[in-house]
C-alpha positions as CSV (number, residue, x, y, z in Angstrom):
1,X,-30.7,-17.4,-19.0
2,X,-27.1,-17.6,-19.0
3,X,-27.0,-13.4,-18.5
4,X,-28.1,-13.8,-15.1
5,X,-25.6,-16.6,-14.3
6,X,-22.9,-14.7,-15.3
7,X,-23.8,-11.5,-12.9
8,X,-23.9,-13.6,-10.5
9,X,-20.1,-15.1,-10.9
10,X,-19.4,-11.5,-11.3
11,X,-21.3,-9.9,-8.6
12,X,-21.6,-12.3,-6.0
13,X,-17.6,-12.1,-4.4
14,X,-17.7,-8.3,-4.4
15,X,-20.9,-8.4,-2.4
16,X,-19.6,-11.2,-0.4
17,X,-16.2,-8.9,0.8
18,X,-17.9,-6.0,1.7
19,X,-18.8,-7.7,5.1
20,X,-15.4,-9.2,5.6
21,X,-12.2,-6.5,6.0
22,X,-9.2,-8.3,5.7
23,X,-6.5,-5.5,5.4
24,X,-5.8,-2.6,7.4
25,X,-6.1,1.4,7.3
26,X,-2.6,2.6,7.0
27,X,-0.9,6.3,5.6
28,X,2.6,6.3,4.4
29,X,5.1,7.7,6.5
30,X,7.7,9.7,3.5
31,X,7.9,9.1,-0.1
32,X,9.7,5.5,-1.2
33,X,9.1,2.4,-3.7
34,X,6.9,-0.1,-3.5
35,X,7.0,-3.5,-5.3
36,X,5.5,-6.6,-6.5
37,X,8.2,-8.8,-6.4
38,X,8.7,-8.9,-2.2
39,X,12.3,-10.4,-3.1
40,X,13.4,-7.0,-5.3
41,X,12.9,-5.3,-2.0
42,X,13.9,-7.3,0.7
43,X,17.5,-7.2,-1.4
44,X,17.7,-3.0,-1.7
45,X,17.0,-3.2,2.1
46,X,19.4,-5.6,2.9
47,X,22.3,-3.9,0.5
48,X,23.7,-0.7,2.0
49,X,22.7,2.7,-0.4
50,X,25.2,2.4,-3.4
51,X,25.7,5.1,-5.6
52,X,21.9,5.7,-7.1
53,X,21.9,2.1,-8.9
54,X,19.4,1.3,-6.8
55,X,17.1,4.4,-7.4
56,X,17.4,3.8,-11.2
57,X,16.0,0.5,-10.7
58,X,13.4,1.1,-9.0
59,X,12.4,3.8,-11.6
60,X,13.3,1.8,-14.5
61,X,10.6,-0.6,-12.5
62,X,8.1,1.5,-12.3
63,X,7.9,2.4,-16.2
64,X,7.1,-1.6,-16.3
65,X,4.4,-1.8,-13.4
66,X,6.6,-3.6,-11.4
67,X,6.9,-1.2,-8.8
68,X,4.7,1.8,-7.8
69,X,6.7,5.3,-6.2
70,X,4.7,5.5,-2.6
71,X,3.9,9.8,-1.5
72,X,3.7,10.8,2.2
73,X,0.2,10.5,3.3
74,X,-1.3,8.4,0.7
75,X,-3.7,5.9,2.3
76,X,-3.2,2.2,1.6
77,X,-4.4,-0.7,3.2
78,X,-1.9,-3.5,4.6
79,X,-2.8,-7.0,3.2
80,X,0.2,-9.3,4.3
81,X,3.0,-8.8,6.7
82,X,6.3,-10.4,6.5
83,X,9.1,-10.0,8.6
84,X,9.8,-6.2,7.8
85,X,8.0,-6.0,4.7
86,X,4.6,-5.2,4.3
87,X,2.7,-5.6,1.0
88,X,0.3,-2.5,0.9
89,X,-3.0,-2.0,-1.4
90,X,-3.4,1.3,-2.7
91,X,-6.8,2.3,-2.7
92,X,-9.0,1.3,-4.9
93,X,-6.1,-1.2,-6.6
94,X,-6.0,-4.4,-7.3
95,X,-2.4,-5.2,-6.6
96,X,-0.5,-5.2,-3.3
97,X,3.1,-3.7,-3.4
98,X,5.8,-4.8,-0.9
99,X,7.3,-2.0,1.2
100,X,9.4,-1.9,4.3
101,X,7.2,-1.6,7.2
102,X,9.3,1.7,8.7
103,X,7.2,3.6,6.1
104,X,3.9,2.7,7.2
105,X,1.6,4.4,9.9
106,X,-1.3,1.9,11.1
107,X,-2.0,4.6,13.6
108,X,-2.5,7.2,11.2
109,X,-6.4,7.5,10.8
110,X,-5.8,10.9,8.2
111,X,-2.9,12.1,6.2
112,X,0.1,13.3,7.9
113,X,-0.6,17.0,6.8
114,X,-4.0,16.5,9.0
115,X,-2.3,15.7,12.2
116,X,-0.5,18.2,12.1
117,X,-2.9,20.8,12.1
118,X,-4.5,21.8,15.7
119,X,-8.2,19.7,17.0
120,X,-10.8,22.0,18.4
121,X,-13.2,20.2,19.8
122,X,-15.8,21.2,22.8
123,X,-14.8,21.5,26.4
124,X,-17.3,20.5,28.8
């Protein structure tokens, strides 16, 4: 009896957001970093570019899952806007990283490498 009850603790929120979007469709712009901590990133683009401090960070960050290294094109989703930071979801993942917005395309609906190729479609 208790089976049951627990597939249903399990089950029943996934079923329950498959109706109910809450983020939006978004490709990435141009490589950058991502990050949990929406403070870590806010600071780097505050501070002018130093002399690769900054980059080591970030990479020294992302050996700890603290930050993620965003490609051009990837496809996120957008789950909270702040200001000029957005915290994106890649997909699939759990976690939402904060980037600055700049690098974010909610326009895009393919990869960048898509649009740039030609559309055929049929004249009438």
């Amino acid at each position: 009896m208790r089976s049951w009850m627990w597939i249903i603790a399990v089950a029943a929120p996934s079923f329950l957001t498959l109706g109910c979007p809450t983020s939006n469709a978004a490709v990435i712009k141009a490589a950058s970093f991502a990050c949990k901590s929406e403070s870590l990133v806010a600071k780097s683009v505050e501070k002018p570019k130093g002399n690769g401090s900054d980059l080591a960070s970030f990479q020294s960050k992302v050996v700890t899952g603290d930050c993620i290294q965003l490609t051009r094109g990837q496809q996120v989703s957008v789950d909270e806007k702040h200001g000029g930071l957005w915290c994106v979801r890649l997909m699939g993942a759990l976690d939402c990283f904060w980037t600055p917005d700049k690098g974010v395309d909610l326009n895009a609906t393919s990869s960048p490498a898509m649009a740039d190729q030609p559309r055929h479609g049929r004249k009438h």
